[in-house]
C-alpha positions in Angstrom: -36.8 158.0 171.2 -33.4 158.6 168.8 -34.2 157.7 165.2 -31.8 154.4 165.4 -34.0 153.1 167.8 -37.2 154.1 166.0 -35.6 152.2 163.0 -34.8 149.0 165.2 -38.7 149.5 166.3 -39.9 149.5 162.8 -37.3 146.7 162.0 -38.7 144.3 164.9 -42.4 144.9 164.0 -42.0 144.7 160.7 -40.6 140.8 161.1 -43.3 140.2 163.9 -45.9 140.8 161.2 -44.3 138.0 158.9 -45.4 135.5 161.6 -49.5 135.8 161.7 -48.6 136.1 157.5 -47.3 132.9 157.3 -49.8 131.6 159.7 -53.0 132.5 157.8 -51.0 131.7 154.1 -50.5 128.1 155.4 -53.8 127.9 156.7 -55.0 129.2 152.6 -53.1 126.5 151.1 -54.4 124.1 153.3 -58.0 124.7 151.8 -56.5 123.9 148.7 -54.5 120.8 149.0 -55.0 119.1 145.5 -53.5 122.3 143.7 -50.7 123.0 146.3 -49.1 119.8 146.1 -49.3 120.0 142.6 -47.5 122.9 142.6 -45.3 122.3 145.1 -44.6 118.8 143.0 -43.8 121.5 140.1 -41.3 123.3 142.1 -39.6 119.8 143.1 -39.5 118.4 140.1 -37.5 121.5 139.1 -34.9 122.0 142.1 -34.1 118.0 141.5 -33.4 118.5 138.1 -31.3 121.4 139.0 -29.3 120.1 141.6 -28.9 116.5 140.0 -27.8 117.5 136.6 -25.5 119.9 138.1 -23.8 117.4 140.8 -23.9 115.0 137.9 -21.9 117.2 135.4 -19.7 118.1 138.3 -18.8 114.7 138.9 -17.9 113.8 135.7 -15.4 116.7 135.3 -13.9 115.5 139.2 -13.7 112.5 137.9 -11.7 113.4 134.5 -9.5 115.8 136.4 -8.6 112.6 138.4 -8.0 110.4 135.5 -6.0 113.0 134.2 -4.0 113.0 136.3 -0.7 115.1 136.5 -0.9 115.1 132.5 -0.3 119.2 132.8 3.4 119.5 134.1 5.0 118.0 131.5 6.1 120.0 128.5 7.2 118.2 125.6 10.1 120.0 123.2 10.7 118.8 119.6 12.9 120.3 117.1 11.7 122.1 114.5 11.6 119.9 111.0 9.5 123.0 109.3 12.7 125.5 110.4 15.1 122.8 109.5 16.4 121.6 112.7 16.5 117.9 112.6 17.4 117.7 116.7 17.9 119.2 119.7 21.9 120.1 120.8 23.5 120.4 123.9 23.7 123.9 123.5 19.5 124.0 122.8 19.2 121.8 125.8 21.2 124.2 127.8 19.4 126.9 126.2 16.3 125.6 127.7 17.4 124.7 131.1 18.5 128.2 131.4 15.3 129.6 130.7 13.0 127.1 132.6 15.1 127.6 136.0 13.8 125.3 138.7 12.0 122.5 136.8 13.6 119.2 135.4 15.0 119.0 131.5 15.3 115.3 130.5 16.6 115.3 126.9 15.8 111.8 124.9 17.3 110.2 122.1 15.3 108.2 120.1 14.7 105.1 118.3 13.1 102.2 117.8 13.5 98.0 117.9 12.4 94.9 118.6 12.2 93.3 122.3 12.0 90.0 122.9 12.6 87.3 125.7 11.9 83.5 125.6 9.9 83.3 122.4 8.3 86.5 123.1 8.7 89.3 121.4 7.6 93.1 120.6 8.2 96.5 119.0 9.2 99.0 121.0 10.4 102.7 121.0 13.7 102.6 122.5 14.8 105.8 125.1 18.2 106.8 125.5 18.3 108.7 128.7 20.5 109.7 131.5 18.6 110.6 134.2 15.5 108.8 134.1 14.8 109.6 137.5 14.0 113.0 137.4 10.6 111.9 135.0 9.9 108.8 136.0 9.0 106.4 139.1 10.1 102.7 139.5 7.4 100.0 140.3 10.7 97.1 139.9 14.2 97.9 140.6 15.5 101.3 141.1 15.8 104.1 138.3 19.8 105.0 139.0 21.2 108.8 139.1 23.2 108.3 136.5 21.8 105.8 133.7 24.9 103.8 132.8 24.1 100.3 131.8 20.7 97.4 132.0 17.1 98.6 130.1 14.4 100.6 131.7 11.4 98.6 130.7 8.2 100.4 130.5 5.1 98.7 132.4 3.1 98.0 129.0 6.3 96.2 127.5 7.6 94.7 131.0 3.8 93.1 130.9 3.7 91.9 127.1 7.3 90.0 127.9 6.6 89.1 131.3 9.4 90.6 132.7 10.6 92.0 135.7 13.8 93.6 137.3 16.4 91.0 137.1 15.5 89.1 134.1 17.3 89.7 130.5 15.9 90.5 127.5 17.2 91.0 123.7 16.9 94.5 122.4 18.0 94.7 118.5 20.0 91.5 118.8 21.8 92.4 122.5 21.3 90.9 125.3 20.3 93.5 127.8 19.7 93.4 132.0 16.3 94.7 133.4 17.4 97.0 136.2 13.7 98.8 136.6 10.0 98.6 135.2 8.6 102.1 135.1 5.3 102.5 137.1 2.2 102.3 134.9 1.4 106.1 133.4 -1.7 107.8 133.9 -1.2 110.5 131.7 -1.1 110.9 128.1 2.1 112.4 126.3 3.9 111.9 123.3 6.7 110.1 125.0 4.6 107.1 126.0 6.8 105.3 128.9 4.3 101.9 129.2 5.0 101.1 125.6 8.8 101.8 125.5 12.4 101.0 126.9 14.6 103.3 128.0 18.6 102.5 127.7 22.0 105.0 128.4 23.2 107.6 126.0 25.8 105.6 125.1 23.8 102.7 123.4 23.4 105.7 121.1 25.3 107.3 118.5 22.9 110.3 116.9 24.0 113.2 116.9 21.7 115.2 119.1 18.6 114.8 120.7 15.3 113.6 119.2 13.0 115.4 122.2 13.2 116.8 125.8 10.7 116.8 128.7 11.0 119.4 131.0 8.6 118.3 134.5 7.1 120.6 136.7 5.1 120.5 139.9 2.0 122.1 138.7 0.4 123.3 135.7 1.0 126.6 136.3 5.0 126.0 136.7 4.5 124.2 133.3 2.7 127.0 131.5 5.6 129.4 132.9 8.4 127.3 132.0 6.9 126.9 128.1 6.7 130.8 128.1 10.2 131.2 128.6 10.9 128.7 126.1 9.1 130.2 123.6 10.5 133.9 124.6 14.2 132.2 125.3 15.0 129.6 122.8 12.8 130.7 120.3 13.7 134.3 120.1 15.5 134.8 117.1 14.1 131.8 115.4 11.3 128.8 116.0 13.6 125.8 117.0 11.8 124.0 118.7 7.9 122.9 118.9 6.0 122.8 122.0 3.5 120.4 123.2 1.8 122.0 126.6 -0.3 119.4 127.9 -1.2 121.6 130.3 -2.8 123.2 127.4 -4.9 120.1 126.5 -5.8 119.9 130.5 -7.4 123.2 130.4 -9.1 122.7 126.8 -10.7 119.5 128.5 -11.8 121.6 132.0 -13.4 123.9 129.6 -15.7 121.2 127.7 -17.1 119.7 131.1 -17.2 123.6 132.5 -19.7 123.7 129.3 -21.3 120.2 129.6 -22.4 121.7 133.4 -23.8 124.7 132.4 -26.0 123.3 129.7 -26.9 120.2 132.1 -27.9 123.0 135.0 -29.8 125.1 131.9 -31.9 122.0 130.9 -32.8 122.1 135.3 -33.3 125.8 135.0 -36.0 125.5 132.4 -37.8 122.9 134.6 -38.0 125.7 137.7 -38.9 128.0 134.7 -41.9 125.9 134.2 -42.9 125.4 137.6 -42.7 128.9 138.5 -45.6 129.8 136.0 -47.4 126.8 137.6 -47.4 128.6 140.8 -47.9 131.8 139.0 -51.1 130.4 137.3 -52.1 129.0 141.2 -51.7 132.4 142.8 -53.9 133.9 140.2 -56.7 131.7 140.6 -56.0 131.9 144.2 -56.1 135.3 144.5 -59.4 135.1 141.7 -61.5 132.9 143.9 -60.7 134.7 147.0 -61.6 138.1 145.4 -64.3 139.1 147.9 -62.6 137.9 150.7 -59.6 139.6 149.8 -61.9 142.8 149.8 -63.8 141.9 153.2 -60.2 142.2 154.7 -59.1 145.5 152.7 -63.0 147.0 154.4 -62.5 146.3 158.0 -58.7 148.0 157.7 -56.6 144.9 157.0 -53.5 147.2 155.3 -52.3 146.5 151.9 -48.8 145.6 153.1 -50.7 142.7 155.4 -52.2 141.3 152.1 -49.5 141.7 150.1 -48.0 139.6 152.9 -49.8 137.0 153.2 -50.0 136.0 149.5 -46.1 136.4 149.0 -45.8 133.8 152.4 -48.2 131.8 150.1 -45.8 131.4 147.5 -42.8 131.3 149.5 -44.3 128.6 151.4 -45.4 126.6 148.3 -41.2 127.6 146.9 -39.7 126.8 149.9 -41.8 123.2 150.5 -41.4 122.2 146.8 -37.3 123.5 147.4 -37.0 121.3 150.0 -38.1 117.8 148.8 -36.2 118.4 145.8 -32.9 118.6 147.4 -34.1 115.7 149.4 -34.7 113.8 146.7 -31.3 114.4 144.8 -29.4 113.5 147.7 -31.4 110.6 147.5 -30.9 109.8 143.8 -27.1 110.7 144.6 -26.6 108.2 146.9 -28.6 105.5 145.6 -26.6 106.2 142.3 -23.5 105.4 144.2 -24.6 101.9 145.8 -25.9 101.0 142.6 -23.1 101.7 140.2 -19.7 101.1 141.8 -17.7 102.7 139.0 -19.0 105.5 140.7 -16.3 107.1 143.3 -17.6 107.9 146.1 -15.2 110.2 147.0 -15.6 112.4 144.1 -19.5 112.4 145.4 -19.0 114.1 148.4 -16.8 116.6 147.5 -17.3 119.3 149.0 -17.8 121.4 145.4 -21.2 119.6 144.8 -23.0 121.0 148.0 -23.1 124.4 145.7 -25.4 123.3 143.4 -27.3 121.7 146.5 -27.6 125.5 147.7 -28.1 127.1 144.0 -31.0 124.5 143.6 -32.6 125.3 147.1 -32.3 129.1 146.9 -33.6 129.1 143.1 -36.7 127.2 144.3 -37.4 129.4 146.9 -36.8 132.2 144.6 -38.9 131.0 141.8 -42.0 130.4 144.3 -41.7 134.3 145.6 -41.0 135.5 141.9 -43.8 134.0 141.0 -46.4 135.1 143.5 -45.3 138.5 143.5 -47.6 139.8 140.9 -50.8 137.8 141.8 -49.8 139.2 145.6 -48.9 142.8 144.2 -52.3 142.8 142.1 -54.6 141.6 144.7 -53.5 144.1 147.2 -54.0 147.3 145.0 -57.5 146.4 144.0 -60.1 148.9 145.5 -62.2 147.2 148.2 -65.5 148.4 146.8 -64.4 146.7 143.6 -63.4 143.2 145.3 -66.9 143.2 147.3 -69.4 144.5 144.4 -67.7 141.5 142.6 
């Protein structure tokens, strides 16, 4: 016989004697049953807070990335006051178009005024822009290439004045046409569209801009584009200030990445707890079967056999209490979901949460065997003459 097949020999009987050890370990903890469930109650108690605190804190950080939004692809330039530049020029918004390359550079003068229409009236910060399209979405109208003439009315303002694309409204004293209301933002920025109205250039007459927005496709393409901002514009001297949101996006990730590993650290200490239940039931286990223990070791039961059939013991006790704990959280999960309708389901079942299904299940098994192997390992050294005289 060639020495692989002697190895896939020993392999093959070394599983086949896991099957009578699993046998006779159930058949143990069935004489038992008071203390077995309570362990294995131990060990589910502990893989449901596992798995439920961690889908939990997973959930909430889905669910803030989706509020979010697409908050982290806009950059937001400023001059800078503490350098002494009051605004941004054509030759600093060229300056950063340059260096950005592919993403969209929307400079923005700035002001601010009362809007009002029929009795109504509010105050407003008041956008001059010329292409309004590249940052912005129309829910009324449409957002022209070129912004020539009419008022771009923010969703927050359109709402306060009840208007809509097509109506008029007075901006500092003017009558003004509403050619588009800008879709409702989800994202937070300094240049708040809801609460603002956007107009041409020409209704202005400073002499450069107050900021500039460059928009990206991703967060990544943001971070890059501020980089060469910083490396471009900013070379010789700090012109301009930058506000990365994507900045703020990944300062918020990193709070819920925290909140989720304290939430799965409070489960952990749970399946801490119930493994040194099962430890404390393997050692009287192994305690009150003393002489038989040593009955087996006489009549030429191997040490490997024991050692066997006491880790199957604990496996089987990690394994069962493993089981109705993820059980359970799915469970919990779902009823938490038909009971609270806030709840997304969506962000539920994605696909990320199944991990800390698994992590639970495997740590529960792995607690139960962890914690048997000593009572196992010291039961199946002990001298048979010992065990019997016992």
């Amino acid at each position: 016989m060639s020495e692989s097949d002697r190895a896939t020999t020993g392999a093959a009987g070394w599983l086949r004697g896991w099957g009578p050890a699993v046998s006779l370990a159930s058949r143990n903890l069935r004489r038992n049953r008071v203390r077995t469930v309570l362990a294995v109650l131990g060990v589910c108690i502990g893989v449901l807070a596992v798995a439920a605190l961690g889908i939990f804190g997973n959930v909430l950080a889905l669910g803030a990335d989706d509020a979010i939004g697409d908050i982290g692809t806009q950059v937001v330039i400023s001059p800078n006051a503490d350098a002494g530049v009051e605004s941004l020029s054509n030759a600093d918004v060229a300056s950063i178009r340059r260096a950005v390359g592919e993403p969209a550079v929307v400079p923005l003068y700035s002001d601010s005024a009362t809007v009002a229409r029929q009795g109504d009236q509010t105050f407003a910060t008041v956008y001059g822009v010329e292409e309004p399209a590249l940052a912005y979405e129309a829910a009324e109208g449409r957002l022209p290439e070129r912004h020539r003439q009419g008022a771009i009315l923010g969703a927050g303002i359109a709402e306060d004045l009840d208007a809509g694309a097509g109506d008029t409204v007075e901006i500092a004293g003017s009558q003004v046409r509403v050619i588009a209301v800008l879709v409702e933002s989800q994202t937070f920025s300094p240049v708040a569209p809801d609460d603002a109205v956007f107009l041409p250039e020409s209704a202005f007459s400073a002499d450069g801009y107050a900021q500039a927005l460059v928009v990206s496709d991703s967060g990544a393409e943001a971070r890059v584009a501020a980089d060469a901002i910083r490396e471009e514009v900013n070379a010789r001297e700090e012109r301009v200030d930058l506000f990365e949101l994507a900045a703020l996006v990944d300062e918020i990730n990193e709070f819920f990445n925290l909140l989720s590993t304290f939430l799965l650290g409070l489960g952990a200490i749970s399946l801490v707890v119930a493994g040194v239940s099962i430890l404390n039931v393997m050692l009287m286990s192994t305690v009150e079967r003393r002489q038989e223990i040593g009955v087996m070791r006489a009549v030429g039961v191997a040490r490997r056999d024991v050692l066997r059939v006491l880790l199957a013991e604990a496996g089987l006790i990690g394994a069962a209490g493993a089981a109705a704990g993820t059980l359970l959280t799915v469970l919990l999960v779902a009823g938490l979901v038909v009971a609270t309708p806030a709840v997304d389901a969506a962000l539920v079942l994605d696909r990320t949460n199944a991990y800390y299904l698994l992590l639970a299940l495997v740590f529960g098994v792995g607690v139960g065997i962890v914690s048997g192997a000593y009572p196992a390992w010291k039961a199946a050294n002990e001298r048979p003459v010992e065990a019997l005289r016992s």
